[in-house]
N, C-alpha and C positions, 0 to 999 in steps of 0.2 A: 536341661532346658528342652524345650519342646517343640518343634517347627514342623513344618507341614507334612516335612517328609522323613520326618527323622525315625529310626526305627522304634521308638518307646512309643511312638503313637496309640500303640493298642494300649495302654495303661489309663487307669482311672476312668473313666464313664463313657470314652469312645475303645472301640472296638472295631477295627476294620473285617471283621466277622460277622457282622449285623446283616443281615441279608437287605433289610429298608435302608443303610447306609450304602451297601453295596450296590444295590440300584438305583439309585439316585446318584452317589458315582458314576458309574458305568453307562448310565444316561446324559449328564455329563461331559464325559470323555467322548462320547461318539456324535453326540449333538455339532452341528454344523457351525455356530460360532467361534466353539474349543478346536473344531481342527482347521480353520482359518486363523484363529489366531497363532497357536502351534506353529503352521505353517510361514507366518510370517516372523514369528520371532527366531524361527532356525534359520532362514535365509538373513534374518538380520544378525545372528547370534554367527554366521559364516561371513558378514561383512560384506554383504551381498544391499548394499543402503540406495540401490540403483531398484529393485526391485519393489523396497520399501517407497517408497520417490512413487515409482509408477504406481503402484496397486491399493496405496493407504494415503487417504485425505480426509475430512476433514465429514464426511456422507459416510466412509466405513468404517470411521468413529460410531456416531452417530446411532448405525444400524447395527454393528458391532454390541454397543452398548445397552441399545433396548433389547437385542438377544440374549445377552450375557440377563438384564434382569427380568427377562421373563423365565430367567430358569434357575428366578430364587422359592425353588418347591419344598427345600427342607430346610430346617429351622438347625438339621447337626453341625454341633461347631464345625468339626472336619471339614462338610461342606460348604460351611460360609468360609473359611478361613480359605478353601480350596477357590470359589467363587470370586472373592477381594483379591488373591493374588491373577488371576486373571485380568482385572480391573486393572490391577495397579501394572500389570503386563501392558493393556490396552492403551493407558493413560503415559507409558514410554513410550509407544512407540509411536504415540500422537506429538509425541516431545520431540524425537526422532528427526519425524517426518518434517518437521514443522525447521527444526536444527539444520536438517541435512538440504533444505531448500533455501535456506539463509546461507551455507555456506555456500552455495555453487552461485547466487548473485556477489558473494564478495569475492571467492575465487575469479571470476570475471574481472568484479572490482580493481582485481590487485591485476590481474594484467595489463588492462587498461591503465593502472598508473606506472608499473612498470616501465611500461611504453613512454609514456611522458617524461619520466624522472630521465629514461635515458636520453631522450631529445633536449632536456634542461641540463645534461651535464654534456653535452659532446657541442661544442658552438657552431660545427656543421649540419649536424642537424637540425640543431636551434635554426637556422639563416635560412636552411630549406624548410621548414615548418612556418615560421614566420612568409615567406615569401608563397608558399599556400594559400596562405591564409587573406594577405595582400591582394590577390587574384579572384578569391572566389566574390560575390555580389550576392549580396542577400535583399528578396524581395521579401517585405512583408506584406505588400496590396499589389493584388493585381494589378496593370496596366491600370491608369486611369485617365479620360479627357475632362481636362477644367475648362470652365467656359464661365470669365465672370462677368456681370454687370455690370452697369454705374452705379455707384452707390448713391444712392437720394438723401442729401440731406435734410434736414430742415432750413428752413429758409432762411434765419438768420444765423448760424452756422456757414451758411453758402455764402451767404455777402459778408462776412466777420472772412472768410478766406480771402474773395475776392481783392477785397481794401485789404487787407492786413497781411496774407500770406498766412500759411499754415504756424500755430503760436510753436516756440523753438522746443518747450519741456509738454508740450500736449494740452496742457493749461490754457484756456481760453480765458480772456481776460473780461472778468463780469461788469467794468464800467461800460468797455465798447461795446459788450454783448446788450447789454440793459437797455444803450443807446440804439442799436439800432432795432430791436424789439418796435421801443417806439414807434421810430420812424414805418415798419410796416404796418404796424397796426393804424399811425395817421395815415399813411398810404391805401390799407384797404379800405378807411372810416371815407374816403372820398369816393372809393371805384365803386 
């Protein structure tokens, strides 16, 4: 079997002898994305995931990535196979990154429940928790001054209360209302 780095390499059509394979190698290796990336996967390959955290998001993917394929210049397998494990380098430790900032909101997560679970089993703490809680006052609007008005009704509305009182389920009753319609409109047919 045959891997990137295994020693048969030189057999059948590549050749790490080729001087055009060896330069394009060696341009490669020294090229500024290969020894950022390097650089990051030894700190993470030493469990150093605080480093990866700070220095690797989501922009040096990104930038990482269009370096990596501007320096698709040879077509030899060696170097494409060399090339894709970089990628797929690249493409961990975007996984990493991405893992290891999920873990540190749940790590948080879990102590904050820790916290709770033990105030839910210890009934002293419960009573003092509860009684926190009793205490504080939650504002959702600012201070406000209300200032209301009279409310205007319509006119036969307003005498339907006067005679009648306010009706008991809200329901104003349509014979008395009908009736005294009338009566305003013969009321104004005279003024």
């Amino acid at each position: 079997m045959r891997t990137l780095f295994s020693t048969n390499v030189r057999t059948g059509t590549m050749s790490m002898h080729s001087d055009t394979l060896n330069n394009s190698v060696l341009r490669l290796v020294r090229s500024a994305p290969f020894i950022q990336l390097n650089e990051l996967m030894n700190q993470l390959s030493l469990g150093d995931f605080q480093n990866l955290i700070d220095n690797f998001n989501l922009d040096t993917f990104n930038t990482l990535a269009l370096k990596l394929y501007a320096l698709k210049t040879s077509s030899n397998p060696l170097y494409v196979r060399l090339l894709n494990y970089l990628n797929y380098c690249l493409t961990t430790l975007l996984v990493v990154e991405v893992t290891g900032k999920e873990m540190a909101v749940l790590r948080s997560e879990i102590t904050k429940l820790k916290a709770d679970n033990a105030i839910l089993n210890n009934i002293e703490l419960l009573k003092q928790y509860l009684e926190t809680l009793t205490k504080k006052t939650f504002t959702i609007f600012s201070e406000q001054k209300v200032s209301m008005s009279r409310i205007k009704l319509r006119p036969e509305y307003d005498v339907y209360i006067q005679r009648y009182g306010f009706p008991k389920n809200g329901a104003f009753n349509y014979d008395k209302i009908a009736e005294i319609i009338a009566e305003l409109k013969n009321a104004y047919k005279f003024n």
